[in-house]
OpenMM code with the backbone's topology and positions (N, CA, C; nanometers):
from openmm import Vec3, app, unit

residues = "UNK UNK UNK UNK UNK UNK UNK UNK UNK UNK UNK UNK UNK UNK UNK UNK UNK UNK UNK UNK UNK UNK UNK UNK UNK UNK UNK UNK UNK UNK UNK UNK UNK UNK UNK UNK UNK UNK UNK UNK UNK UNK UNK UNK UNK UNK UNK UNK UNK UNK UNK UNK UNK UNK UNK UNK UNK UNK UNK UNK UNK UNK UNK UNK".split()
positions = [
    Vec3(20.2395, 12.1377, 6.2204),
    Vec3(20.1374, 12.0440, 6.2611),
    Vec3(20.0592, 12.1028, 6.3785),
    Vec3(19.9472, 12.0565, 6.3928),
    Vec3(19.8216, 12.1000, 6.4939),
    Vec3(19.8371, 11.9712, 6.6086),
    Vec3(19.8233, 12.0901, 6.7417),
    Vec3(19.8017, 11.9785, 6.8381),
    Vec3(19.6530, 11.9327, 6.8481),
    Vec3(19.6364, 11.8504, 6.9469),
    Vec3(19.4778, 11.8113, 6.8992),
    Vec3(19.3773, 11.9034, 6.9895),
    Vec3(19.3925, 12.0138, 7.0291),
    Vec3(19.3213, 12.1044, 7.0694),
    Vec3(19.3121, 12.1981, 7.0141),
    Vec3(19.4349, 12.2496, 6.9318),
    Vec3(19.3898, 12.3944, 6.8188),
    Vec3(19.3156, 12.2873, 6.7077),
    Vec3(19.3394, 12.1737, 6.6625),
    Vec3(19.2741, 12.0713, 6.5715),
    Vec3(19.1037, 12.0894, 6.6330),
    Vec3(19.0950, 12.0500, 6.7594),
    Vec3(18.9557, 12.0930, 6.7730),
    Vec3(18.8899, 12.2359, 6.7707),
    Vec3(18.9442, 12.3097, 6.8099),
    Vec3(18.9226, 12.4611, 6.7691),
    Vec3(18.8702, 12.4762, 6.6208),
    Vec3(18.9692, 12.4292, 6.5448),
    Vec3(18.9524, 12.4722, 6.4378),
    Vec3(18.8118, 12.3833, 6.3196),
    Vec3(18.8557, 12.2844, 6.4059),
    Vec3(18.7209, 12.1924, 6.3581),
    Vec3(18.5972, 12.2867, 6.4042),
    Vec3(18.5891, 12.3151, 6.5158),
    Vec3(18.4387, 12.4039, 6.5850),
    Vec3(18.4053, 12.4974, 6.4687),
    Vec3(18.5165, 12.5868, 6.4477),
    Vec3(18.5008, 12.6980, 6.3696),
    Vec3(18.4323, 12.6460, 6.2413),
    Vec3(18.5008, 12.5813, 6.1623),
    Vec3(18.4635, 12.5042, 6.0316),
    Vec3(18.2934, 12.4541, 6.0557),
    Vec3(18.2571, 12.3704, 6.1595),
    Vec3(18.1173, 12.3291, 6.1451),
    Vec3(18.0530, 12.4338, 6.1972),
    Vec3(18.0940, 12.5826, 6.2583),
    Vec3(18.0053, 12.7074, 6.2727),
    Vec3(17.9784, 12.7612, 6.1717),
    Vec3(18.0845, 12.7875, 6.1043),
    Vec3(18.0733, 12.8576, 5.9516),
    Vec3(17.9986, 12.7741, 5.8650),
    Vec3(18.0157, 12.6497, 5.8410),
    Vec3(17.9684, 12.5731, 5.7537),
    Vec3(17.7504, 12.6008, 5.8074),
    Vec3(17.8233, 12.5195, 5.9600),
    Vec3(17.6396, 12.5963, 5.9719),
    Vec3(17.5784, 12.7269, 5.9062),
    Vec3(17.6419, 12.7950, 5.9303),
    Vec3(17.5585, 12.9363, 5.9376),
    Vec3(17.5415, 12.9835, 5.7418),
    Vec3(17.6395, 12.9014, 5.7226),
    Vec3(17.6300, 12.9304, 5.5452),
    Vec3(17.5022, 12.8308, 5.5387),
    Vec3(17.5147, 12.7224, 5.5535),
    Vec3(17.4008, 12.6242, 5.5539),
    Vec3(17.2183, 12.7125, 5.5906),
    Vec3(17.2539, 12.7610, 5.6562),
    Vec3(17.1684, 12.8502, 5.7342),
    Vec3(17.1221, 12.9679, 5.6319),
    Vec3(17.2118, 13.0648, 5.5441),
    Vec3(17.1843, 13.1700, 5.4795),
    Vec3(17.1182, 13.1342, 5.3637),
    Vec3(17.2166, 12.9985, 5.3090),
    Vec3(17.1559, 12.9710, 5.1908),
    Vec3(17.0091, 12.9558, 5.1816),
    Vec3(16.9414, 12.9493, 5.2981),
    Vec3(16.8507, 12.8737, 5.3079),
    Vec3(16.7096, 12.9826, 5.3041),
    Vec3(16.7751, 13.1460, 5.3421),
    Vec3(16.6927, 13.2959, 5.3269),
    Vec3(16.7526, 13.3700, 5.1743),
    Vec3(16.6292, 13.3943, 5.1744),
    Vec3(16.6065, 13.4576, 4.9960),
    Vec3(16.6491, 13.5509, 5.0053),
    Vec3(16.6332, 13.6511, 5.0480),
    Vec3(16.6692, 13.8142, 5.1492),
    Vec3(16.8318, 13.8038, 5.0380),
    Vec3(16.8170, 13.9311, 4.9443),
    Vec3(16.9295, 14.0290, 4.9222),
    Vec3(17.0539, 14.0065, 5.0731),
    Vec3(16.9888, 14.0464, 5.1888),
    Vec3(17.0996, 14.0553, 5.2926),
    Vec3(17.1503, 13.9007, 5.3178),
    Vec3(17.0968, 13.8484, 5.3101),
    Vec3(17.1188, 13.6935, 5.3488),
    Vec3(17.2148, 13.6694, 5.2496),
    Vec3(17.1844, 13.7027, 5.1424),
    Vec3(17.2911, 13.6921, 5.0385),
    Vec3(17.4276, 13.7244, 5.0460),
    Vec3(17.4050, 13.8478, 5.1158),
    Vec3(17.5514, 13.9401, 5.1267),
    Vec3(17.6072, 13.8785, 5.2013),
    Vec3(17.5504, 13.8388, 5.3324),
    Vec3(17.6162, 13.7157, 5.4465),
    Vec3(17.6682, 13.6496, 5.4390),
    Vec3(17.6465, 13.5638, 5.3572),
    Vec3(17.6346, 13.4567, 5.2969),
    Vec3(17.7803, 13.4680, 5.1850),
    Vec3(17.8006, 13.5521, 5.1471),
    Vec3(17.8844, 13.5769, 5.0553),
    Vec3(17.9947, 13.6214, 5.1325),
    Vec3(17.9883, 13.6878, 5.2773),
    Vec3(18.0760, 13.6995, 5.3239),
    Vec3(18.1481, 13.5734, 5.4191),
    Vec3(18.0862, 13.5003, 5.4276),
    Vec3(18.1010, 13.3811, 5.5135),
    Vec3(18.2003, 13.3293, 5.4313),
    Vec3(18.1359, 13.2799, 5.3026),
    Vec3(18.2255, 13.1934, 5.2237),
    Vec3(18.3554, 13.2721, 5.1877),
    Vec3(18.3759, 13.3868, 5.2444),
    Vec3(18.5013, 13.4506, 5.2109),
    Vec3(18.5711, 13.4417, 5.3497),
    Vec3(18.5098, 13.4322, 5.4888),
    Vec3(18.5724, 13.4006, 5.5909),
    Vec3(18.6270, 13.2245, 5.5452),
    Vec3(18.5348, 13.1912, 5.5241),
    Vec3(18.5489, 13.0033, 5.5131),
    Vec3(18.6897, 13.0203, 5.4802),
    Vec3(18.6783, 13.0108, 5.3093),
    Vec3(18.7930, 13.0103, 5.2286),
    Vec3(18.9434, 13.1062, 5.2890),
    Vec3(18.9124, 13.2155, 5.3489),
    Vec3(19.0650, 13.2525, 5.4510),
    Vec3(19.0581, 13.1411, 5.5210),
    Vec3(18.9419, 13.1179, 5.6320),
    Vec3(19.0163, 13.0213, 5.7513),
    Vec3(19.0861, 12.9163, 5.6765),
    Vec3(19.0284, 12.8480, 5.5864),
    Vec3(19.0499, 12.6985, 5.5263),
    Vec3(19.2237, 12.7356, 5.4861),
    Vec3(19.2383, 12.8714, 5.3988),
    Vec3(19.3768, 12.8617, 5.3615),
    Vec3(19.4769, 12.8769, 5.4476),
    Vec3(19.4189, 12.9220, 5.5767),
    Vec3(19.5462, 12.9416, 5.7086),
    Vec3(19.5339, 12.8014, 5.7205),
    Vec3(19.4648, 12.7432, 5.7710),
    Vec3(19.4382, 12.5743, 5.8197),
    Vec3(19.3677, 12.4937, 5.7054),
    Vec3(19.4150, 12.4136, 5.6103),
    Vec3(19.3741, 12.2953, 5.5592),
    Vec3(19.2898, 12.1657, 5.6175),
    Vec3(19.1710, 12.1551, 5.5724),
    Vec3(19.0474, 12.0197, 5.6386),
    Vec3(19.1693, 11.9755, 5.6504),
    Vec3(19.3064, 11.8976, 5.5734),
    Vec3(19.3603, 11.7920, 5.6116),
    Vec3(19.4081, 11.8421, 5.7793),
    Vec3(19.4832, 11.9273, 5.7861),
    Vec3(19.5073, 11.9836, 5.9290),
    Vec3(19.4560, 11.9613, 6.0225),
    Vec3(19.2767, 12.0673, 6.0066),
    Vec3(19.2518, 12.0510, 6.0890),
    Vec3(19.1561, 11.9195, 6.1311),
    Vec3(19.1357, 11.7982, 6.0191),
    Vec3(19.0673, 11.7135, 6.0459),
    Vec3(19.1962, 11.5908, 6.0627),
    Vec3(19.2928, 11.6198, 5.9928),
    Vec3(19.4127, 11.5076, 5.9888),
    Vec3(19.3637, 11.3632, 6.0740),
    Vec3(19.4764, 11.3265, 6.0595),
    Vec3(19.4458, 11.1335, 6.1189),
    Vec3(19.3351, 11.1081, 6.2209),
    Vec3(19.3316, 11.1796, 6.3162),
    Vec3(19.2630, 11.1439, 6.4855),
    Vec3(19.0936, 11.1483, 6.4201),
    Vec3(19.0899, 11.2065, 6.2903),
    Vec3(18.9339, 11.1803, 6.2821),
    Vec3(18.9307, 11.0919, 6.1652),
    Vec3(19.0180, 11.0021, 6.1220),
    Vec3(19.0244, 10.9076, 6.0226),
    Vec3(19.0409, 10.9930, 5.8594),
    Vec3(19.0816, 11.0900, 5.8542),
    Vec3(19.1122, 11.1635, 5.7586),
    Vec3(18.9974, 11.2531, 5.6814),
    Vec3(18.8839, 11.2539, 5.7887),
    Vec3(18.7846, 11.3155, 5.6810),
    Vec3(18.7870, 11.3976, 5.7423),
    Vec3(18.7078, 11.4839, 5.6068),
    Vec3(18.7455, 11.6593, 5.5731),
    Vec3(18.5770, 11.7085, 5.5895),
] * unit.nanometer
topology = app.Topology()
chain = topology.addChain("A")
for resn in residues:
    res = topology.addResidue(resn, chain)
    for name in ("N", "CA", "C"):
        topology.addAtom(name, app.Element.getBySymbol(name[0]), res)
């Protein structure tokens, strides 16, 4: 279990990444692409070390 400070950590991380994918999708650019493709491969590691349930668990009413 997460205390509620690596819980916030890990929340930060999640709405950075999520930004910045939000962000790539959004440039046409070949490179933007590649970024973009690498992000969602950071995402998906972080997410499998830490689960939304984890790091969003009860204290934020369970949403992911």
């Amino acid at each position: 279990m997460l205390t509620p400070e690596q819980k916030k950590v890990w929340r930060r991380l999640d709405g950075l990444t999520g930004g910045l994918i939000e962000f790539l999708e959004l440039e046409a650019s070949d490179m933007a692409l590649c970024h973009l493709a690498v992000m969602r491969e950071i995402r998906e590691a972080m997410r499998a070390l830490c689960p939304p349930e984890d790091m969003y668990g009860s204290d934020q009413g369970g949403a992911a």
